[in-house]
N, C-alpha and C positions, 0 to 999 in steps of 0.2 A: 734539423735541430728541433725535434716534433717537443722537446720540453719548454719551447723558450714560444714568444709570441711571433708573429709576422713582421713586427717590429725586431723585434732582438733578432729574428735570422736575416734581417737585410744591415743590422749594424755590422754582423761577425762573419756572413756568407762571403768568404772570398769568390767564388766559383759557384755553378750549380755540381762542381764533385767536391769542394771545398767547405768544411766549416771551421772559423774560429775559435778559439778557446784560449782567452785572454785566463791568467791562472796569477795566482801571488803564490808564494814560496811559503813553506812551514805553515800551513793552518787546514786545522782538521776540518773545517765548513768549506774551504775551495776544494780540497781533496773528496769531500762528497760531493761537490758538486760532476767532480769528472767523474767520479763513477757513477751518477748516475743519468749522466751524457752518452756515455759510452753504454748503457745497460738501453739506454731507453729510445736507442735509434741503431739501426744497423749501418757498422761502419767497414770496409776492409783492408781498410789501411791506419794506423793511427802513428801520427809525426810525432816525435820529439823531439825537444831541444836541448839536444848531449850530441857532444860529436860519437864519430862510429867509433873512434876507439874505446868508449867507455862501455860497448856495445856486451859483450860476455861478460867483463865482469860486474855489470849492475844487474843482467838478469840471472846471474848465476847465485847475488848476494839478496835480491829478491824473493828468491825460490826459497830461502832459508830463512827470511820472513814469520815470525816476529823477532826473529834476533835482529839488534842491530849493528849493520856495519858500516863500513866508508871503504869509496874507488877510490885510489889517491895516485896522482898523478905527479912526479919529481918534475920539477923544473930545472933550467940552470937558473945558481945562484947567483945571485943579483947584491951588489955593493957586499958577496963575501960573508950574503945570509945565504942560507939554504932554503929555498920556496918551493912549496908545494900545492896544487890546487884539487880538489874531493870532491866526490857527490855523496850527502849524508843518503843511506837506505835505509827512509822513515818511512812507517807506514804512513803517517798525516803532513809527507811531502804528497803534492798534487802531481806534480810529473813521474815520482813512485807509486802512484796511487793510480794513473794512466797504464803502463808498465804492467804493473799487477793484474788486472783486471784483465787487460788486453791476454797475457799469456793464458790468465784461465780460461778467456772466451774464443781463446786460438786464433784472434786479430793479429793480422803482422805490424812487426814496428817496423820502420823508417827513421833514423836518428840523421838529423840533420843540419845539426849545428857545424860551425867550422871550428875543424882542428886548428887549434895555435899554440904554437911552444910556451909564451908566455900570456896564460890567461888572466884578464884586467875584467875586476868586479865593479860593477856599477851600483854603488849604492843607490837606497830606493825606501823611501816612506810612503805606504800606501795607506789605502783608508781599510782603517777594522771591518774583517771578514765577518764578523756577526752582523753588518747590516744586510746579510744574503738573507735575514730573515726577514727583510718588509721589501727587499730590490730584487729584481734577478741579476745573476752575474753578468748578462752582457751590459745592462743598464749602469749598474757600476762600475764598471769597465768603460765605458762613454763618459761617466761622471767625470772620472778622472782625466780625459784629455785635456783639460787647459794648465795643466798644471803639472803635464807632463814638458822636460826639458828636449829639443833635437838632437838630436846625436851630429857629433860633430864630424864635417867629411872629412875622410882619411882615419876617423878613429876606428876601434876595432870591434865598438859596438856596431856601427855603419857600417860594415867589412860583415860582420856574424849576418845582420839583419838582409843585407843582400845574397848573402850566400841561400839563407834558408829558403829566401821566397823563389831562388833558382831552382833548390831542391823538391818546390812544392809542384816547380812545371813539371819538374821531370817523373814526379810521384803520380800526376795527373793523365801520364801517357798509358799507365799499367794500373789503375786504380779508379772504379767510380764512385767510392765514398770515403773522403779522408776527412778524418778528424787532425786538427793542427793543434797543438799546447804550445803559446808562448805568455813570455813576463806579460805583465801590466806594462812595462816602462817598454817594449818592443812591440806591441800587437799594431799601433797607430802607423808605425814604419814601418813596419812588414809588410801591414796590408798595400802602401803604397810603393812599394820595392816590388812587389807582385805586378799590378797593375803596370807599372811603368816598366815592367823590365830590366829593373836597373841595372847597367852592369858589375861584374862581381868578380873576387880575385879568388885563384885556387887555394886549396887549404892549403897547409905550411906540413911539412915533414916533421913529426915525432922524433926524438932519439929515444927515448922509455917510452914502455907501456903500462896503464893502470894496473894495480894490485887490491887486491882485496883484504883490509884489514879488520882485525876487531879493533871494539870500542873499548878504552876503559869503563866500567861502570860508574864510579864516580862523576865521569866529566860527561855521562851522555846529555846534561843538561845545558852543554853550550854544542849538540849534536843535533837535538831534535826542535823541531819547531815548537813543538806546545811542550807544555809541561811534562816529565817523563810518565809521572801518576796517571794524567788526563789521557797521554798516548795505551799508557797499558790499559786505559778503560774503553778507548777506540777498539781494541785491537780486542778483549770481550766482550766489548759487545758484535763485533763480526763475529766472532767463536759460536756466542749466543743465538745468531740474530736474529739482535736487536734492536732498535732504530735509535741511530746514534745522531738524532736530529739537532738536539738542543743540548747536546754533550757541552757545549762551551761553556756552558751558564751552570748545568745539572752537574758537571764536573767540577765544578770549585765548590759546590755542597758536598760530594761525596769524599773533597780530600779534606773539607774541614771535619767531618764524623769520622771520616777513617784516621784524622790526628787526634781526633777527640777518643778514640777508642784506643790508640797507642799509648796515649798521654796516662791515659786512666789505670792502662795495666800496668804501667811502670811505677804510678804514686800505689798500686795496690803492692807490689812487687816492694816495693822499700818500707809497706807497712805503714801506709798512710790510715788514719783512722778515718778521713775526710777527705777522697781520692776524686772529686764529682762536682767541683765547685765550680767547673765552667759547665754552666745549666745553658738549656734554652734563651734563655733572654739574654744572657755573654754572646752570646752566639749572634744573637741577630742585632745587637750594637754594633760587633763584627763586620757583619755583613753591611749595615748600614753604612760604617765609616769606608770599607772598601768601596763601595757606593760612589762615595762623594771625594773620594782619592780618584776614583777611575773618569770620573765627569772634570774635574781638573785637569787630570790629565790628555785631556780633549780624547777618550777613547771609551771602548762600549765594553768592552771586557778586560777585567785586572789583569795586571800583570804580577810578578811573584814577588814584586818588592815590596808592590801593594800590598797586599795579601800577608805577606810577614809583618812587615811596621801595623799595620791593622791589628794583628794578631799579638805585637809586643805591647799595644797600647793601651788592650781590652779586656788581656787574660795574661800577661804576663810574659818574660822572658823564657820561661821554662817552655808555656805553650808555642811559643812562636819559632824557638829551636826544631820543637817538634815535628811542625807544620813545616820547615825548610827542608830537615829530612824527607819528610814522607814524600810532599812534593817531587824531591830528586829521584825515589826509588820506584824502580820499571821492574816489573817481578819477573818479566821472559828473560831477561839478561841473565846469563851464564847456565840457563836449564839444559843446553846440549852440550857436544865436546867440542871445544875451540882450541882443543889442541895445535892444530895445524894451519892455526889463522896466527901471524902477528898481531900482537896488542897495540895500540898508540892513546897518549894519552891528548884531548885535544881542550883548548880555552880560546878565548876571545884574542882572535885571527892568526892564531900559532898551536903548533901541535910538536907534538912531542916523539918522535920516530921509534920505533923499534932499538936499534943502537943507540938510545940515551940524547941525538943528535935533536935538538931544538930548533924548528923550522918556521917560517910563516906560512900562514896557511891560509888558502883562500876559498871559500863556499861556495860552487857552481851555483846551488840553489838556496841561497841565503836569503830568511825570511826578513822579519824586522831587523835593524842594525842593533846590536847587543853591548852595551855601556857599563864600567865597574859603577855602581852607586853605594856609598857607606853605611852601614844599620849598626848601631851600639849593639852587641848581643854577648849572652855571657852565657858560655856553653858548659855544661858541665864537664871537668876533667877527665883523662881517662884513666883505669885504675892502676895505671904500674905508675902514672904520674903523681897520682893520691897517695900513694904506700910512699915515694921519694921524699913526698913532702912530710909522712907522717915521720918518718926515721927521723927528722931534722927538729922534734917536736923535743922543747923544755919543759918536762912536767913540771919545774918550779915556779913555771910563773904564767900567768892565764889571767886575762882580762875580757870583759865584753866587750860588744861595738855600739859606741851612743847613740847614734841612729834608731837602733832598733830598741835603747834603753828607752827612750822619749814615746816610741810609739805604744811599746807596750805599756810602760808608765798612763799614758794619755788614757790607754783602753780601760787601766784599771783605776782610774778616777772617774771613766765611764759605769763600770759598774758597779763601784761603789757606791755612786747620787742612784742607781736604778734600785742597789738594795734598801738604802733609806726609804725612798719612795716606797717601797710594798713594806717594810716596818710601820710606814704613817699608817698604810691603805688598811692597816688588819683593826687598827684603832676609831676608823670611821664611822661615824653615827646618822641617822636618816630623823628627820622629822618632819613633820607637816609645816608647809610653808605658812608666815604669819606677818613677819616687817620684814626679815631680808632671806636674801637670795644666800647666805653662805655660803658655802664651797663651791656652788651650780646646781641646777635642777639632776633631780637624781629618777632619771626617766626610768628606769627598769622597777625601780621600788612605786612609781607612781602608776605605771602600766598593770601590775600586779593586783595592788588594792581596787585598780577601775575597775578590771577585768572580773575580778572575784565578786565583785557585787550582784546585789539583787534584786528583782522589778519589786514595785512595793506590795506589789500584790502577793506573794510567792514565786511566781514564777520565775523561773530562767529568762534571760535578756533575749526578748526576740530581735527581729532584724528592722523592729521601726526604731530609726535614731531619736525620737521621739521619747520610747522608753527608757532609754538608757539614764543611768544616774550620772549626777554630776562629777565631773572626774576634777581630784583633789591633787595639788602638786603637793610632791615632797623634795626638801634641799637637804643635802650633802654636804656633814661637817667633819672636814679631815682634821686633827687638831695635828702644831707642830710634833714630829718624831722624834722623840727622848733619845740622848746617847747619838753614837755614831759608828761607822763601818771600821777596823783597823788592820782587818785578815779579809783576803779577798782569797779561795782554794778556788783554783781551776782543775779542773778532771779532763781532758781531750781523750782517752783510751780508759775506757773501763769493762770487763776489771784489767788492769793492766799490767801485761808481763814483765817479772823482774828479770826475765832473760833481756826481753827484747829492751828493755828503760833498766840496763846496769849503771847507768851512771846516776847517781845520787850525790847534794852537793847543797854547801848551805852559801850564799852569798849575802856579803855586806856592802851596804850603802858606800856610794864613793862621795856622795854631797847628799845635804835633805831634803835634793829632791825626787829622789829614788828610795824605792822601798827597800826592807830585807827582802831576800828570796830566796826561799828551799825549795827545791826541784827538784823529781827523778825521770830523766832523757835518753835518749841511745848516746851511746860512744860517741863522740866528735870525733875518734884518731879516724874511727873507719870509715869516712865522709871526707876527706881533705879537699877544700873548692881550692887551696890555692898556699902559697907560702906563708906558714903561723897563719894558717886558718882555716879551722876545724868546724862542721858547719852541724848542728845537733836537730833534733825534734823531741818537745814537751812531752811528755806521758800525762805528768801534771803539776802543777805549781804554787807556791803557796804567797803570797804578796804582804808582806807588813809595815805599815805605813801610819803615821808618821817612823821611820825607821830608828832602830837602836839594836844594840849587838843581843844576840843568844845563843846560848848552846847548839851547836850543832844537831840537828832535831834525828839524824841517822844512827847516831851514835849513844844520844841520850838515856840514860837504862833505864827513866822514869817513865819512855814511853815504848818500855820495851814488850807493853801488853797492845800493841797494835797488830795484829800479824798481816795486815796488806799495808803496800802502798799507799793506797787513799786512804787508812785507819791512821797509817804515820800523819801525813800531812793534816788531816782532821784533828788527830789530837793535839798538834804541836803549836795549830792557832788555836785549839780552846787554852790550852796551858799558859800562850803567851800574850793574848789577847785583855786589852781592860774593859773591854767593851763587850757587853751581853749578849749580843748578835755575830754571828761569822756568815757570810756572803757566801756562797757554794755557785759555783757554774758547773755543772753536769749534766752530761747526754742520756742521765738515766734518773728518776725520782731518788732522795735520799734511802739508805737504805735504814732498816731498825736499828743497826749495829751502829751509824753515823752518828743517829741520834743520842743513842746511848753515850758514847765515848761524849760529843754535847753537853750532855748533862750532869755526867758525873762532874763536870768543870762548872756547873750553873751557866752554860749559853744556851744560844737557840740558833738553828740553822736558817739561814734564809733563802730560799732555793729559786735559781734563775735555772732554765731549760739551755743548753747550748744551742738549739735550734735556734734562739728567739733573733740572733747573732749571724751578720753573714760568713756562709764557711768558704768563702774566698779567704775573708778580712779572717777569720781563726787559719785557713791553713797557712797563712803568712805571717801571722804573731806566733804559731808553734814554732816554727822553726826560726833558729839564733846560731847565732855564731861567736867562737870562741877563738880568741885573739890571744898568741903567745907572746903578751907583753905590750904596753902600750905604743914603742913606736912604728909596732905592725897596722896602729889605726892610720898613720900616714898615707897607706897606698892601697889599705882593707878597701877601698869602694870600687876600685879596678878589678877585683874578686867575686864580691858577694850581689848576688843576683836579686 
């Protein structure tokens, strides 16, 4: 074992033709370490732990490698279930990753486990294979002896374990360099079933033989050890190679960009104006809270639950769907013809047969033990279920959902006090300090006048502070802002299409503490999240507060000299506003034409930049939801994401 110290080959040296190889199930850091065990000493024999009957068809599902499949082995059925027990063929299983290797480097295998009719899994908690990055695996493999449990005599763990270390004599008579792969929870009694000889009983007689099936694609993620994403990026980077060293850690970066880039095309794909909102710094909140989820959870790298609830609590339901998808998708899956392979569908310790026939299923090489755990998530619909819902749509009756009335409401008493303020700020005056400080020192006006001065001689201020003139403060007097805000026009898409924003709509105050609102949005029918509930996106909006009824502003012929969108909404708070000022939020400077239409009403526009605003907080107040009828707000919160 020329990779490991003097120490670690007297922990794992069974023999001088003998070495150890203590392995954990499902992780891509043990499976490099056996390959490059196997690369980095000359072996001629390399042992496994699979009986011979799994012997052709795992190197025959091997050889076809990156696809993935399962040996599945029928049992007789037990209490009148149907039992079956599998070897997943993952590239980032370590005993497939022994296998592999060995056939490229034309090392013979030896499979040496004992055949038994009915195979009994030993559950097992071992310590996170990323500590291979400060330990070597034998030293980790030692760590864990105290806390490993004896296998009880007569069980059939003690039955395997003696069998193999029989098989390692008899490997020893025709062989002077064998490589051995067993569990963690086997290596401590193997070695001593070696040494002592222990006696051992014959394998038991098969009535089936293993078969080779495919995967469904869906459920490879209760198939493979690591994440399906991280396994396809194992598997390019061996295409590549690459050095898939710190893949564990480098791998849940590249599936949160590669979610962040799915995410992005789909808000640009439904016509997001603001498709971008999870920046860099969402991102490394992200990564911090997974952080401190995965230290709780006493382990060194997240797991996908992690990694979702992080992702729902940081950037939202929509991102955190995303990332569960991408996570599950393995892109070698279905690239050749599996015509000729059965499919099975498999989940946590059952599978699902070819004939429809629902079995228990048990993992020869089962990594961590795998637990349902519950996440709130609201997935988007799909669309023949949207169109079922939109058919069932009363165009007589349409209400909002309060929820999102209060917050939008909140936002627009938000920038209402912001427009006031720059109405104060345009009326500001500066003077030379004298008895008080008014408003506060007004440093920019007093920097100016120091700066601008003169040495008394002529000269330009040289660089002795000595010359310099005495520098004069000046204070800043804001007087109160006359009047107040009563139209706030929000602009989200400009200019904006009345194809894509056909729905145009004037709404009235349900209480006083909601504005009027005139809006032109997409269609709610073509968006259905759910039963009477129609889910829209703003173009732009016009806010009137303190609220009271008006014309209809789409319809009105007095503003029928507007000819866009934002000229309608523009004109309709000059015409119905009392107050000399209107509030603008828009992603673009006013244009002449705005101001115009302004003036001919005698107001002034007040212009806030959309930027100034986080466009997380804008891409969540654009989009609303339209409720057919009030007692669809009863269960509306089971829907709206």
């Amino acid at each position: 074992m020329a990779r490991f110290t003097p120490d670690d080959a007297r922990v794992l040296g069974l023999s001088p033709k003998i070495d150890l190889l203590p392995v954990l199930h499902g992780s891509g850091d043990i499976a490099r370490e056996v390959r490059e065990t196997l690369i980095g000493k000359h072996y001629d024999c390399l042992a496994v732990p699979l009986p011979p009957s799994f012997e052709d068809s795992v190197e025959q599902a091997v050889a076809h490698l990156p696809q993935i499949s399962l040996v599945v082995l029928p049992e007789p059925a037990q209490n009148e279930h149907t039992t079956v027990n599998f070897v997943p063929v993952d590239p980032c299983q370590a005993v497939i990753m022994g296998i592999r290797v060995a056939m490229g480097e034309g090392i013979p295998r030896a499979y040496i486990d004992r055949e038994v009719v009915q195979f009994e899994a030993t559950p097992f908690i071992g310590p996170d294979p990323y500590a291979l990055k400060s330990v070597s695996l034998p030293a980790l493999a030692a760590a864990t002896v105290p806390s490993l449990a004896t296998p009880l005599p007569g069980s059939q763990q003690a039955q395997r374990i003696a069998w193999m270390a029989f098989r390692l004599h008899e490997l020893e008579l025709d062989h002077a360099s064998i490589l051995c792969l067993c569990h963690f929870a086997d290596w401590p009694w193997l070695r001593a079933s070696y040494q002592a000889r222990a006696l051992y009983e014959a394998p038991e007689s098969l009535r089936e033989r293993p078969a080779r099936c495919a995967v469904n694609r869906d459920s490879l993620y209760f198939v493979l050890g690591e994440l399906p994403f991280l396994t396809e990026l194992y598997e390019r980077r061996r295409a590549e190679v690459r050095s898939d060293w710190n893949l564990a850690i480098d791998g849940v970066k590249e599936l949160l960009i590669e979610t962040r880039t799915r995410w992005i095309e789909r808000h640009r794909a439904e016509g997001a104006s603001i498709p971008d909102w999870v920046t860099p710094q969402i991102l490394q909140a992200l990564l911090q809270y997974v952080r401190n989820i995965t230290l709780l959870e006493r382990r060194l790298t997240p797991s996908l639950y992690s990694l979702v609830m992080a992702a729902k609590q940081t950037a939202g339901d929509d991102f955190a769907v995303m990332l569960l998808k991408t996570a599950k998708d393995y892109g070698y899956q279905g690239e050749q013809d599996w015509s000729r392979l059965e499919s099975v569908t498999v989940g946590i310790d059952q599978m699902e047969l070819p004939g429809g026939t629902l079995a228990q299923a048990k993992n020869r090489l089962q990594g961590a033990p795998l637990a349902w755990r519950s996440l709130s998530l609201r997935p988007k619909p799909d669309r023949r279920t949207s169109r079922e819902w939109s058919y069932l749509w009363n165009p007589q009756r349409q209400c909002s959902w309060p929820p999102e009335d209060q917050k939008i409401e909140s936002f627009n008493t938000h920038v209402r006090e912001q427009a006031r303020a720059l109405i104060g700020a345009d009326l500001a005056k500066t003077e030379k300090f004298s008895t008080s400080m008014k408003d506060g020192i007004d440093l920019r006006e007093s920097l100016r006048r120091w700066l601008g001065g003169r040495h008394p001689a002529g000269g330009a201020i040289g660089t002795n502070a000595a010359a310099l003139p005495r520098m004069d403060l000046y204070v800043r007097e804001i007087p109160p802002a006359r009047g107040n805000v009563e139209v706030v026009i929000f602009l989200f898409d400009t200019p904006a299409d009345p194809q894509t924003y056909s729905w145009q709509a004037t709404w009235f105050a349900e209480h006083q503490e909601e504005s009027t609102l005139c809006f032109y949005a997409t269609p709610f029918a073509d968006d259905m999240v759910g039963p009477g509930i129609g889910q829209s996106r703003y173009g732009g909006a016009l806010f009137l507060f303190p609220p009271r009824p008006i014309p209809d502003i789409w319809s009105d012929p007095h503003l029928a000299f507007a000819t866009t969108l934002e000229e309608r909404l523009i004109a309709a708070g000059a015409a119905h506003t009392r107050e000399p000022h209107i509030a603008i939020v828009s992603p673009i400077p006013p244009r002449a034409r705005w101001r115009w239409i302004a003036r001919q009403y005698g107001r002034r526009l007040v212009t806030l930049p959309l930027s100034r605003f986080s466009s997380q907080t804008l891409d969540r107040l654009r989009r609303f939801h339209v409720l057919n009828g009030h007692e669809i707000r009863s269960y509306a919160a089971r829907f709206i994401r």
